[in-house]
C-alpha positions as CSV (number, residue, x, y, z in Angstrom):
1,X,47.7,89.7,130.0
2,X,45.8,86.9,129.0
3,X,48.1,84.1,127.2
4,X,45.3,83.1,124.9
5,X,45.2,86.9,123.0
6,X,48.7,86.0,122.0
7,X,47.6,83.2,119.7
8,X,46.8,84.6,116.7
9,X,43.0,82.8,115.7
10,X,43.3,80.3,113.6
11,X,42.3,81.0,109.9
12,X,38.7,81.0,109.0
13,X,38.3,78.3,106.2
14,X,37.3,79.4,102.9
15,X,33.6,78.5,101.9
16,X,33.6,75.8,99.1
17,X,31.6,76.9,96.2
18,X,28.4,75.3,95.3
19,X,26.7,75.3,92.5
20,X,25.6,78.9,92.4
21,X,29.4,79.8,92.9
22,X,30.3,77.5,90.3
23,X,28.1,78.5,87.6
24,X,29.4,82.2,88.2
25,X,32.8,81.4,87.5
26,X,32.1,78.9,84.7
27,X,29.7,81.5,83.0
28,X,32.4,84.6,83.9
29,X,34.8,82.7,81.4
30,X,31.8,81.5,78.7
31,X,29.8,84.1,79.1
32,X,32.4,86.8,78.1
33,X,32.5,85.1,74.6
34,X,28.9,86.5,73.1
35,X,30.6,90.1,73.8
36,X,33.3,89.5,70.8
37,X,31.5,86.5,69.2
38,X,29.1,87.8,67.1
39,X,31.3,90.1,65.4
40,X,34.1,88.0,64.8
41,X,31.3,85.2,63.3
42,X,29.5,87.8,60.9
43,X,32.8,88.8,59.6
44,X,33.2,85.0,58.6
45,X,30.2,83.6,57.8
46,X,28.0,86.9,57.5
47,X,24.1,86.3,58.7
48,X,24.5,82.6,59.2
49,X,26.7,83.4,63.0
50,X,23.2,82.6,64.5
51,X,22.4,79.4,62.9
52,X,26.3,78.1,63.4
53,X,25.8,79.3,67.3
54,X,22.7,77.3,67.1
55,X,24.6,74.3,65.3
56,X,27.0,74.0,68.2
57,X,25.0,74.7,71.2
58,X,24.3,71.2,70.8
59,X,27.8,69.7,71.5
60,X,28.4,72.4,73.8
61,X,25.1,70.3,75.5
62,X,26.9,67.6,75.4
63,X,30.3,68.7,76.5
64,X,29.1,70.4,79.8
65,X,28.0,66.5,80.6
66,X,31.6,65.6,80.1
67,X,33.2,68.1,81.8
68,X,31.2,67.4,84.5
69,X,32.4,64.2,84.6
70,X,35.8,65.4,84.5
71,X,35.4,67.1,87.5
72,X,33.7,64.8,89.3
73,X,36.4,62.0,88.7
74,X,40.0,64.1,89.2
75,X,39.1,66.7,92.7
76,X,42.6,67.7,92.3
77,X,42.1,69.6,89.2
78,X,43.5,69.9,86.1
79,X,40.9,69.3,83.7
80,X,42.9,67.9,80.3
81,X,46.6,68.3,81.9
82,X,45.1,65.4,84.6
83,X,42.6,63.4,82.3
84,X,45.2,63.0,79.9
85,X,48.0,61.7,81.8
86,X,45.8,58.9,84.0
87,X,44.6,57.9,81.0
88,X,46.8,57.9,78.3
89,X,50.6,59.3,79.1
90,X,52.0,62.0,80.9
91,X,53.1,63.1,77.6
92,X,49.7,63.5,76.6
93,X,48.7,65.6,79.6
94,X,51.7,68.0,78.8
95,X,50.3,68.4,75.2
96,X,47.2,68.8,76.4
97,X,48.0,71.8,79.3
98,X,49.9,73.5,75.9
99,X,46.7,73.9,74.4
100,X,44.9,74.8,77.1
101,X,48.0,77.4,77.4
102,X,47.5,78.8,74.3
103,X,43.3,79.2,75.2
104,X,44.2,81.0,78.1
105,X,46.8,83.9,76.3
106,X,44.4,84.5,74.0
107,X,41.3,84.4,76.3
108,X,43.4,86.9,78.9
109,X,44.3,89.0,75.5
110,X,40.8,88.7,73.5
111,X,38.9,89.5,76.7
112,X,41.4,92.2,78.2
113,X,40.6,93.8,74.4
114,X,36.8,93.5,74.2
115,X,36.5,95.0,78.1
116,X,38.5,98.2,77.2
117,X,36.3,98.4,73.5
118,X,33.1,97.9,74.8
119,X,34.3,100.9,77.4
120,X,34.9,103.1,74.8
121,X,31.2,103.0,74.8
122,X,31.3,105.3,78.2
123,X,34.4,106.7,77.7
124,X,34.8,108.0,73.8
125,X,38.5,109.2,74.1
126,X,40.1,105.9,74.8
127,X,39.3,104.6,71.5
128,X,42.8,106.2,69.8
129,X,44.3,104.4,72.9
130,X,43.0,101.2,72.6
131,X,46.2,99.2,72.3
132,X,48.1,101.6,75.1
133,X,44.8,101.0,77.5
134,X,44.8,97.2,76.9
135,X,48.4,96.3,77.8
136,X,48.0,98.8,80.7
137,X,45.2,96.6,81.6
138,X,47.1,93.5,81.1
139,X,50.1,94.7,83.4
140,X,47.9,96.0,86.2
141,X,46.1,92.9,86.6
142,X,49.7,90.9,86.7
143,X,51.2,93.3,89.0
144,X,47.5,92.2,91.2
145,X,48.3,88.5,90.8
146,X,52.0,89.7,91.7
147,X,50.6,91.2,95.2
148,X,48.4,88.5,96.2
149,X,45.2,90.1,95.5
150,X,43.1,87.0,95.2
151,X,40.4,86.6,92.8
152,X,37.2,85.3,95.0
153,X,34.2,83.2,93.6
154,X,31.5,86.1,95.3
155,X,33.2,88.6,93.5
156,X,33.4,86.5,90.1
157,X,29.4,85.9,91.1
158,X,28.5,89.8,91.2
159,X,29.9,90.1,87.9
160,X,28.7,87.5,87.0
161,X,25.1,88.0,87.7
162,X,25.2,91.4,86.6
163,X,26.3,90.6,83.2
164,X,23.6,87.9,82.9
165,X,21.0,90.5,83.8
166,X,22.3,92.7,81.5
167,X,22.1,90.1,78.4
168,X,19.0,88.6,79.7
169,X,17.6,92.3,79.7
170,X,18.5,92.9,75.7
171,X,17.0,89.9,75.1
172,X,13.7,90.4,76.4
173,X,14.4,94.3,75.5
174,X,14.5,93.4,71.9
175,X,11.6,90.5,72.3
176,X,9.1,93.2,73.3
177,X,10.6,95.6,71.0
178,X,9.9,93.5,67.8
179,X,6.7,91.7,69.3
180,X,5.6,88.3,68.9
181,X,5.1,88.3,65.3
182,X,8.6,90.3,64.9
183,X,10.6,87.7,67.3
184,X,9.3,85.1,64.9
185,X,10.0,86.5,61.6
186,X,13.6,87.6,63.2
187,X,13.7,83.2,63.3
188,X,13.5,82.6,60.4
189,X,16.4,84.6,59.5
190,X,18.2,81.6,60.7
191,X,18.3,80.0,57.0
192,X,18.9,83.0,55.5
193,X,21.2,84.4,53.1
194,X,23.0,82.5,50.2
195,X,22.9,79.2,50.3
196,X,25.9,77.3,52.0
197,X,28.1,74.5,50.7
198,X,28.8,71.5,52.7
199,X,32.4,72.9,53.0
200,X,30.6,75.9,54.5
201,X,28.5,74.4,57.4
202,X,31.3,72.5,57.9
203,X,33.5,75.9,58.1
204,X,31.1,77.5,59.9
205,X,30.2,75.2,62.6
206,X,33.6,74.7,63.1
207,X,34.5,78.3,63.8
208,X,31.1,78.9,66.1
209,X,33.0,76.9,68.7
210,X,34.3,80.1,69.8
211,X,31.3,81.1,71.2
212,X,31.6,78.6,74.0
213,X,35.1,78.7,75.4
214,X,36.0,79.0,78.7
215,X,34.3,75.4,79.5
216,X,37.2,74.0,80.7
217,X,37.2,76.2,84.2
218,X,34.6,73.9,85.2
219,X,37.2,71.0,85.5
220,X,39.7,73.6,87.0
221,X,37.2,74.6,89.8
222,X,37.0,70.8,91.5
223,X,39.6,71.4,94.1
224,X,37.3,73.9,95.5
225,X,33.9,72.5,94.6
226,X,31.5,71.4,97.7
227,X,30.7,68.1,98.3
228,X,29.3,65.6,97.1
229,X,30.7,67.2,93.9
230,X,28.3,64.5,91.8
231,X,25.6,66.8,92.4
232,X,27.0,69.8,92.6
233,X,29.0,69.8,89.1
234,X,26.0,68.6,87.2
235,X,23.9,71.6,89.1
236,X,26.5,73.9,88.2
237,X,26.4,72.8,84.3
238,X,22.9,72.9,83.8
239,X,22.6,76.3,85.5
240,X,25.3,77.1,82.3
241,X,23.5,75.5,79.8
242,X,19.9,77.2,80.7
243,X,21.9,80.6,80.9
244,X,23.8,80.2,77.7
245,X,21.2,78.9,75.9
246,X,18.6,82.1,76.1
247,X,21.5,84.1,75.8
248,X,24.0,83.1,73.2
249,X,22.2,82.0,69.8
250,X,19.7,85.4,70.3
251,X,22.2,87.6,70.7
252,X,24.3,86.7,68.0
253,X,20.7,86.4,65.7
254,X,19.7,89.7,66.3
255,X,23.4,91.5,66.3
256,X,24.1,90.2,63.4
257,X,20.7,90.7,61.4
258,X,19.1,93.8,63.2
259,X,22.5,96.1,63.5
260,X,24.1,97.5,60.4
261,X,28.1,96.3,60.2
262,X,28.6,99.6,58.1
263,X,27.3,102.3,61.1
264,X,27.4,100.4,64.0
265,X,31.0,98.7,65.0
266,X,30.3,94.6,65.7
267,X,32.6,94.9,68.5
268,X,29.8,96.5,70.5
269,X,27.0,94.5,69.2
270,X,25.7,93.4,72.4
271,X,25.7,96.8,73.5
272,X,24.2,98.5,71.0
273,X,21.7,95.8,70.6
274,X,20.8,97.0,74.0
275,X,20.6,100.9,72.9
276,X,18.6,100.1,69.9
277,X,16.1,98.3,72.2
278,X,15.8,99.7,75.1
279,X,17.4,103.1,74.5
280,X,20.8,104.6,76.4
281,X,20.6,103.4,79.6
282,X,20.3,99.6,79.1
283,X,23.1,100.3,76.2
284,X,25.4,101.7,79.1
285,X,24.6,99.5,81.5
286,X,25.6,96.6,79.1
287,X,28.6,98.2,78.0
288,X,29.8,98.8,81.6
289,X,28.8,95.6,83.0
290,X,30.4,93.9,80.0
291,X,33.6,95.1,80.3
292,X,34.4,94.6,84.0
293,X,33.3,90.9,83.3
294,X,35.9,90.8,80.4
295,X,38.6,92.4,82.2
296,X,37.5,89.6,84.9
297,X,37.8,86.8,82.4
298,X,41.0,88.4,81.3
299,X,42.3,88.0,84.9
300,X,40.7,84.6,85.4
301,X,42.9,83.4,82.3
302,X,46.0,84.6,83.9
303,X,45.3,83.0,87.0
304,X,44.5,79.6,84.7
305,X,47.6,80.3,83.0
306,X,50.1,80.4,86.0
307,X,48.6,77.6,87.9
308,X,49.3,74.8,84.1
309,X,52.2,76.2,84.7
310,X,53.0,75.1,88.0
311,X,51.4,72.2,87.1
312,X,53.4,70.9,84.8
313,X,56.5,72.3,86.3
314,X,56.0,69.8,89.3
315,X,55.2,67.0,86.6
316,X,59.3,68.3,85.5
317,X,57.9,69.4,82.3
318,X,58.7,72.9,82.9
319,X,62.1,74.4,84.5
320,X,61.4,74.4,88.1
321,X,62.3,78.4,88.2
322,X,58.7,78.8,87.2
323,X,57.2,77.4,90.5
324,X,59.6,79.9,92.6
325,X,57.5,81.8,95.2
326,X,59.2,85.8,95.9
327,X,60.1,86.1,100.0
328,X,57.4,89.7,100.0
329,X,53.8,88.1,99.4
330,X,54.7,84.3,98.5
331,X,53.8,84.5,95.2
332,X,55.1,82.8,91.5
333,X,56.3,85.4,90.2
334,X,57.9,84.1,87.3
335,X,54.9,82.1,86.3
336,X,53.1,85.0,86.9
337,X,55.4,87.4,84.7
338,X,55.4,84.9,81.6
339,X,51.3,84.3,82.0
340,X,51.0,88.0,81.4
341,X,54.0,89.0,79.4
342,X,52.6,86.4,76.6
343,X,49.1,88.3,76.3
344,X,50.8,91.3,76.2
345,X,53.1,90.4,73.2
346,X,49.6,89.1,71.3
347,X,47.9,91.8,71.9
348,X,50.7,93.8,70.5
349,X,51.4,92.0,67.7
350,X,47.8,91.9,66.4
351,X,47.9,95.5,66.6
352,X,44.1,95.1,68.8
353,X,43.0,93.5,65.9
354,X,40.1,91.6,67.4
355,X,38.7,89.3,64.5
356,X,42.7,88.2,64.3
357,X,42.7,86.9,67.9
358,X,39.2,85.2,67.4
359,X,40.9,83.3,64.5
360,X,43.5,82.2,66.3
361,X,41.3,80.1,68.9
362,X,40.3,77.7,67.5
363,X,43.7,75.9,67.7
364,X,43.9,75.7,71.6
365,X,40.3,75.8,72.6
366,X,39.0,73.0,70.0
367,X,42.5,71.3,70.7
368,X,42.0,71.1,74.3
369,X,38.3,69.8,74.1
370,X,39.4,67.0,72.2
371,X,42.0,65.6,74.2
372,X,39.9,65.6,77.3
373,X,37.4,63.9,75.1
374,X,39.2,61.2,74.0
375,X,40.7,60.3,77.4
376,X,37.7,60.7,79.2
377,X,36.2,58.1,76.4
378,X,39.3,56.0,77.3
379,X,38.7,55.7,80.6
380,X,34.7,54.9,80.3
381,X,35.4,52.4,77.9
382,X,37.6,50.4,80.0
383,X,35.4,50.9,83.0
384,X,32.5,49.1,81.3
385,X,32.8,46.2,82.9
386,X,33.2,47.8,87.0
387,X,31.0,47.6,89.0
388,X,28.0,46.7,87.1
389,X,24.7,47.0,89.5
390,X,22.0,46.4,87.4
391,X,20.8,46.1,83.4
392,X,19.4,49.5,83.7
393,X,22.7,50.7,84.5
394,X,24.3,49.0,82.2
395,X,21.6,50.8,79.4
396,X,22.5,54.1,80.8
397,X,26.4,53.5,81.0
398,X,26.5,52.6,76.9
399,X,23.9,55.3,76.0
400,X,26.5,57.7,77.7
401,X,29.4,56.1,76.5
402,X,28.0,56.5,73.1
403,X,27.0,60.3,73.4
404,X,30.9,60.8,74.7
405,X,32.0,59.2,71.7
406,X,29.6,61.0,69.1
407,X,30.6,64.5,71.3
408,X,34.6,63.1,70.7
409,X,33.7,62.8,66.5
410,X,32.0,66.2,66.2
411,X,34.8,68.1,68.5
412,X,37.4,66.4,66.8
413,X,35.9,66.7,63.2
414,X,35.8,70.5,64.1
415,X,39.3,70.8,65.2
416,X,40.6,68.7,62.3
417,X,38.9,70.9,60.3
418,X,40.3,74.2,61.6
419,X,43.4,73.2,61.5
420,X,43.4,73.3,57.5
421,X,40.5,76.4,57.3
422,X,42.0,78.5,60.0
423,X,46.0,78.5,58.7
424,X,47.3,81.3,60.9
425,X,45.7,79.4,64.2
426,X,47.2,76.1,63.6
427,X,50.7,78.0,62.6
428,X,50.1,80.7,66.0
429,X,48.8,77.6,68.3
430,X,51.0,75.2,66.5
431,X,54.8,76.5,67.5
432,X,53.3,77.9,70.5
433,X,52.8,73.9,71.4
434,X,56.6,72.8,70.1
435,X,57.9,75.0,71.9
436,X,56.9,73.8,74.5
437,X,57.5,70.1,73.9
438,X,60.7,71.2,73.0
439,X,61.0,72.8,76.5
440,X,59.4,69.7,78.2
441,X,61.9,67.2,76.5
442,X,65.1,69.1,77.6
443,X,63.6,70.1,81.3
444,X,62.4,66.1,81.8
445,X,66.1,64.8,80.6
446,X,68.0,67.4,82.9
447,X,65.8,66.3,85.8
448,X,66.0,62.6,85.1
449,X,70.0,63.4,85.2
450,X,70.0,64.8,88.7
451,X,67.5,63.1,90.4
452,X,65.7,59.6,90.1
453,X,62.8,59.0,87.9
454,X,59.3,60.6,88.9
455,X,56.4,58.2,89.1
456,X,53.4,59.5,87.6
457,X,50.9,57.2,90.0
458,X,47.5,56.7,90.1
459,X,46.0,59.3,92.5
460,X,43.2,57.3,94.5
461,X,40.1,57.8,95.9
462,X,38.0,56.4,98.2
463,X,35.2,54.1,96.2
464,X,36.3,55.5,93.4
465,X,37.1,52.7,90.6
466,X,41.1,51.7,90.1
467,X,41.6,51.1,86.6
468,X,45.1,51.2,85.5
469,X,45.9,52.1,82.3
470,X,49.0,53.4,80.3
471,X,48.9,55.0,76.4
472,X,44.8,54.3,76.2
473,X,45.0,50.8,77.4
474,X,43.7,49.0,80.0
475,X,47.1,47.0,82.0
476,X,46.7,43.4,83.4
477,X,45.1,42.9,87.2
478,X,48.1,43.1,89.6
479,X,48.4,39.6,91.1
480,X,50.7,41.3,94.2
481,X,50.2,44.3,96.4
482,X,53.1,45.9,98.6
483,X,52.1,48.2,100.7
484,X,55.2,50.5,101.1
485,X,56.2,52.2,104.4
486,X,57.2,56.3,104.6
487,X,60.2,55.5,104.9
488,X,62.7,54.5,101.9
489,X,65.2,52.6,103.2
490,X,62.3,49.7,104.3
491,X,60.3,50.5,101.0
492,X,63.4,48.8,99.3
493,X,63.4,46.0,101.0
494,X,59.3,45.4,100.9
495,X,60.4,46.0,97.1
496,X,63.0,43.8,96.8
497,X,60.9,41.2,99.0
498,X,58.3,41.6,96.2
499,X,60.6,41.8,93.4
500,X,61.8,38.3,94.5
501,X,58.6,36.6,94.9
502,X,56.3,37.6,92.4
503,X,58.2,35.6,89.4
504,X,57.1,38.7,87.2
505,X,53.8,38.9,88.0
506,X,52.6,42.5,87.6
507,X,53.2,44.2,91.1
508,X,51.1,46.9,92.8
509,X,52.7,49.5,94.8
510,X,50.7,51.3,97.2
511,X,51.8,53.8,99.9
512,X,49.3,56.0,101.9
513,X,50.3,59.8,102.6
514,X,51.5,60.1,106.0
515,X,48.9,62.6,107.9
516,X,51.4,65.4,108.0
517,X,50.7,65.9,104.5
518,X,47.5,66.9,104.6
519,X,46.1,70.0,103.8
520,X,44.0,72.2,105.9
521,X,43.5,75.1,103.7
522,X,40.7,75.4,100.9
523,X,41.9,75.4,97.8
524,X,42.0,78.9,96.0
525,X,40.1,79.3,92.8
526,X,41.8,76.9,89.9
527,X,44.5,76.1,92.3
528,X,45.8,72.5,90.9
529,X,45.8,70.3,93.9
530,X,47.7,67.2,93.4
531,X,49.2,66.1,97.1
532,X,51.4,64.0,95.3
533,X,53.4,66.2,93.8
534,X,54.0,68.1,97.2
535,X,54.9,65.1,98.6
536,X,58.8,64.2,98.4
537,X,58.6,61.4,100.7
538,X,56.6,59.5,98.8
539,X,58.7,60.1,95.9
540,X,61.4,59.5,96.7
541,X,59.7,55.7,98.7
542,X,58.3,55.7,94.8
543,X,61.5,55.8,93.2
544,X,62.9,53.1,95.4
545,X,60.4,51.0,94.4
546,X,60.3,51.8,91.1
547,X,64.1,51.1,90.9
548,X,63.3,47.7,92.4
549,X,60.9,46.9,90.2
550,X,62.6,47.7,86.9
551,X,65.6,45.6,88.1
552,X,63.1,42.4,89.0
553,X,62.3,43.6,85.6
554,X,58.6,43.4,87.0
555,X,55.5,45.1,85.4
556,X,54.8,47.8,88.3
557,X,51.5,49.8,89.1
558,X,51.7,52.9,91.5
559,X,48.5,54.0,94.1
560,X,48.8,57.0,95.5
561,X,46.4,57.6,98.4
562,X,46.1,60.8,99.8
563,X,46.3,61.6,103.6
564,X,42.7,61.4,105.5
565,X,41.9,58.8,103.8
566,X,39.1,57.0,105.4
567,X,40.1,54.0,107.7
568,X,39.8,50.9,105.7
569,X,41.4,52.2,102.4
570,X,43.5,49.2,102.4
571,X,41.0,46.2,102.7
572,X,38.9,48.1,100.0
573,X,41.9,48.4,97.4
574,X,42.9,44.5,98.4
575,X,39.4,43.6,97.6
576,X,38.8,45.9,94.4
577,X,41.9,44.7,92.8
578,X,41.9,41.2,94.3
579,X,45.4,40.3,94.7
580,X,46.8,36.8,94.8
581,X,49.2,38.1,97.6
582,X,49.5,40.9,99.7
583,X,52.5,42.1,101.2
584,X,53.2,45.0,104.2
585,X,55.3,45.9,107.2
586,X,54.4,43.7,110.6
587,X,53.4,47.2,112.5
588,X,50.6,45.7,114.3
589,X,47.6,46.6,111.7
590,X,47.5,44.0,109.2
591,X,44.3,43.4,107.1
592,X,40.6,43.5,108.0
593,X,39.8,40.4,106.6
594,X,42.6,37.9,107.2
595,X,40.1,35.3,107.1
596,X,40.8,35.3,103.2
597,X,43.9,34.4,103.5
598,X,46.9,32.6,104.8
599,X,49.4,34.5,106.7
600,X,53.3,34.2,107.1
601,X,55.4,36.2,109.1
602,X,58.7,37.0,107.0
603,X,61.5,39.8,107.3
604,X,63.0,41.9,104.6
605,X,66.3,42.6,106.1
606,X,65.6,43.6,109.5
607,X,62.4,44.5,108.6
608,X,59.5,42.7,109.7
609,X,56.9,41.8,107.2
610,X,53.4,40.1,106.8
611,X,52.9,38.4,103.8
612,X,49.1,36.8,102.7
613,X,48.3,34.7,100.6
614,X,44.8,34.8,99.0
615,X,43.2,31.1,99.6
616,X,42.3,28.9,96.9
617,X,38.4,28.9,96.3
C-alpha cells in the first residue's frame, strides 16, 4: 500500500470572511432587533418609535465608524474586553466583558423568544407553549454548542440574506401599497402625536438604542476577518449601515402607525406588516425567515457568551474551571452550560414577557458602547502626535477625533440616562455586573497566591503604533529596551542586567513568540485570539522580568510580539520607540542598524549579551 494514503491530508484552511461574510454576521445580530423593536418602542413611547429610531440612526452612523476601528486596531478580538484593558486597565476590560455579558443573555433570551413568537405565525398551537418552546430552544442550541456543531459565516449569510429580502420586500410591499402620495403622508407621521417634553426625547432616544444592538460582533469577528482588514471592516459597516438604514426607521414607522396594537399583537409587526401589504405569502415568508434568523442570533449570543468567558478566564478574572474542554468533542462545556443556563433562567423569570427583556437592555448594550467609546477616544487622543504625514491628515485625524468624542457624549448621555429611567435594567444589569467583580476579585487574589503575577502586555503589531498607556494615560518613552530570550532563567539575568543599569529609567521589555506558537488554524467565528494568553513561556519569561523590575523598583513596559512576525520587528520597535539603550542576548543577530550606536559586549551571568548605546547627535 502506498505510505502516503496513510497520512491523513492536512486540514483545508477555513476561508476568512470578507466583507460580504462580515456584514452577514454583523446584520444576523442587528438585524434581528427590528423583529421585537417596534413593539417594545410603541409600548414606551407610542407613535414616536419611528422618529426615536430615526434620532439614533445617527450615532449608530457614527458608531459603525468606531467599531470599525476597533477592529481594525485589536485582530485578536475582543471588542471592549480588549479596547478597554490596552487602554485604560485590565480592570476596565473585565467591567467592560460584564456588560457585554449581560447583552449577550438577554440577546440569546430576547431573540430565542421573538423566533418561537413570530413562528406561532405558521404554527398557531405553540402559542400556549411559548415559554416551554423557548427554553427547549435554548437547551437544544447549548446541547449544539456542546457537540461541536459550529456555527459557519455561509450559513449565518443565507439567513442572513433571506431575512434582508424579506424586510426589504415589506418595505417596498407597503411603498407601492400606499403610493407615492401615501409613503409621503405616512412621513409625516414622524412628528406626530402629543407633543414631547425634553425629558421625553431624551427618554425616548435613549431607549431607541435597542434597535441597533448587536454592533459589537463586528469587533468580535477580526480574528477571522480577511486582509487588509482596513478595507475590509469599513466595507463590511457600510454594507450595515445602507441595509439598516432602508430597513429599520420604515419598519418601525409603518408597524407602529399603520397596524392596530388592539387586533394585531406588536410582537409580529414586521410580519403582519408584510400580510397587510402584500397578502399571506410575504406575511409567512417573513415570519419564517424571521424566526430562523432569531433563533440564529440567539445561538450567535451563546457562542459570544462562552468565548468572554474564556476570555477573561485566561485574563484570571474567572475560575479557570470555565475554560475546561470535555475529552468527547473538546469543547467548554462549562462555559457553555452557564452561557445557556443564564438565558434560560431570564426567560423564565420574565415569564416570556417580551417588553420586560427589551427593558432590561439598555443596561449592557448602552453600557458596553460606552466603554469601548471612551477607550477607543483614549487611545486616539494620545496618538495625535504619531506619525503625523501631512496637514491634511492631521485635519482628518481631529475631525475624527472630534466625531468619536461627540459619538462618546451622546452614547454616554443615553446610558446615564437609562440608568435612572429604566430602574429594573440598571438593578437586572447592575448585580449581574458585581457579581462578577466580586467573582473577578476573589479568582485574581487566589491566582496571584499560587502562581506569579500575570503581565497584561501590549500585544504588538507590525507598523502598527506602540503607545503605552495605563488607567487613560499616556506613560513616559522607555529610555531602555531588553529584548528577553524564551527562556527564563537568562530572561532574569538580561533583567537584572537592565535593572542595574538603567538608574530607574523606565525599561521596555520585549520578547518575540517563539515560532512554535503560532497558529495554523483560522480562527472560528468570535473565537478571541490573544496568543499571549496561550503562551506560558512567555509568561512565565514575563514574570521574571517583571519580578526584576519591581525589585530595581523600575517603571516597566511589556511588548508582546506574536510569532510570524515579519523579519525586522526589532529594528522597527528600536526605531519607533527610540531607546537610549538597547540590550539582548549575543546569539549572532544583533541589530540592523548598528551604525546608530555603540556596541559593548557584556555577560549577564554566563550569559552573553550585546549592549548599544544610542550615539549622541
Amino acid at each position: 500500500m502506498d505510505p502516503a494514503r496513510l497520512t491523513p491530508a492536512p486540514p483545508r484552511p477555513r476561508r476568512r470572511l470578507g466583507p460580504f461574510l462580515c456584514w452577514a454576521v454583523v446584520f444576523a445580530d442587528i438585524g434581528t432587533s427590528v423583529y421585537y423593536t417596534p413593539g417594545i418602542l410603541y409600548g414606551q413611547v407610542g407613535v414616536h418609535a419611528a422618529l426615536f429610531v430615526t434620532m439614533t440612526l445617527v450615532v449608530f452612523v457614527l458608531l459603525c465608524i468606531k467599531y470599525a476601528e476597533v477592529a481594525i486596531r485589536y485582530p485578536e478580538g475582543g471588542g471592549v474586553v480588549t479596547v478597554a484593558t490596552r487602554a485604560i486597565h485590565p480592570f476596565a476590560g473585565l467591567v467592560g466583558g460584564l456588560l457585554i455579558l449581560v447583552d449577550y443573555f438577554l440577546t440569546a433570551a430576547l431573540s430565542a423568544l421573538s423566533g418561537v413568537i413570530y413562528l406561532t405565525v405558521v404554527a398557531g398551537p405553540l402559542k400556549p407553549l411559548l415559554l416551554l418552546v423557548t427554553v427547549a430552544a435554548l437547551v437544544l442550541l447549548g446541547l449544539l454548542n456542546l457537540i461541536g456543531v459550529k456555527t459557519s459565516a455561509q450559513v449565518t449569510a443565507v439567513f442572513a440574506t433571506a431575512a434582508a429580502a424579506g424586510q426589504l420586500a415589506v418595505v417596498v410591499g407597503v411603498a407601492v401599497h400606499l403610493g407615492p402620495s401615501g409613503v409621503l403622508n405616512s412621513i409625516s407621521h414622524l412628528l406626530s402625536g402629543p407633543r414631547l417634553s425634553p425629558l421625553g426625547v431624551l427618554t425616548g432616544f435613549s431607549g431607541a438604542f435597542l434597535a441597533f444592538s448587536g454592533l459589537e460582533s463586528i469587533a468580535q469577528l477580526a480574528p477571522a476577518m480577511a486582509e487588509p482588514r482596513k478595507k475590509v471592516a469599513p466595507m463590511a459597516m457600510g454594507l450595515v449601515v445602507m441595509t439598516v438604514a432602508v430597513t429599520s426607521p420604515l419598519l418601525t414607522l409603518w408597524s407602529t402607525t399603520l397596524l392596530d396594537p388592539a387586533t394585531h399583537d406588536p410582537n409580529q409587526f414586521v410580519s403582519l406588516l408584510g400580510g397587510f401589504a402584500a397578502g399571506p405569502v410575504l406575511q409567512l415568508s417573513v415570519a419564517i425567515s424571521g424566526a430562523l434568523l432569531l433563533v440564529f442570533a440567539s445561538n450567535t449570543a451563546l457562542i459570544g457568551t462562552y468565548n468572554v468567558f474564556l476570555a477573561l478566564a485566561k485574563l484570571r478574572f474567572l475560575p479557570t474551571a470555565l475554560t475546561t474542554t470535555n475529552r468527547w468533542r473538546k469543547t467548554p462545556h462549562m462555559a457553555i452550560f452557564v452561557a445557556t443556563a443564564v438565558p434560560v433562567g431570564i426567560v423564565v423569570l420574565s415569564r416570556a414577557n417580551v417588553g420586560l427583556l427589551g427593558d432590561l437592555y439598555a443596561f449592557g448594550l448602552l453600557g458596553a458602547f460606552s466603554v469601548t467609546c471612551i477607550a477607543l477616544d483614549l487611545v486616539r487622543f494620545h496618538e495625535r502626535h504619531v506619525q503625523r504625514l501631512g496637514h491634511e491628515v492631521v485635519n482628518v485625524g481631529r475631525i475624527r477625533f472630534i466625531l468619536g468624542v461627540i459619538t462618546t457624549v451622546l452614547v454616554s448621555g443615553a446610558w446615564i440616562t437609562n440608568l435612572f429611567a429604566k430602574p429594573l435594567a440598571t438593578l437586572f444589569g447592575g448585580c449581574v455586573t458585581l457579581v462578577g467583580v466580586g467573582i473577578a476579585f476573589v479568582t485574581y487574589r487566589r491566582a496571584r497566591r499560587r502562581g506569579p503575577s500575570l503581565i497584561y502586555p501590549h500585544v504588538h503589531h507590525y507598523e502598527q503604533p506602540v503607545i503605552f498607556m495605563s488607567k487613560g494615560r499616556r506613560l513616559p518613552a522607555s529610555r531602555v529596551l531588553a529584548l528577553l530570550p524564551h527562556d527564563a532563567e537568562q530572561a532574569e539575568q538580561l533583567a537584572n542586567l537592565a535593572a542595574a543599569d538603567t538608574s530607574g529609567r523606565p525599561v521596555a521589555f520585549v520578547y518575540i513568540a517563539h515560532p512554535d506558537t503560532a497558529r495554523n488554524e483560522t480562527p472560528q467565528m468570535f473565537e478571541i485570539v490573544d496568543p499571549y494568553r496561550d503562551d506560558t513561556t512567555a509568561q512565565e519569561v514575563f514574570a521574571q522580568a517583571e519580578a526584576a523590575a519591581r525589585k530595581a523598583r523600575l517603571d516597566g513596559r511589556y511588548i508582546y510580539v506574536p510569532a510570524g512576525a515579519p523579519a525586522g520587528t526589532v529594528d522597527w520597535l528600536v526605531t519607533h520607540l527610540a531607546p537610549q539603550e538597547t540590550i539582548m542576548l549575543d546569539d549572532g543577530a544583533g541589530l540592523a542598524a548598528a551604525d546608530r550606536f555603540t556596541l559593548e559586549r557584556r555577560r549577564a551571568g554566563d550569559t552573553p549579551v550585546l549592549h548599544y548605546r544610542a550615539k549622541p547627535d
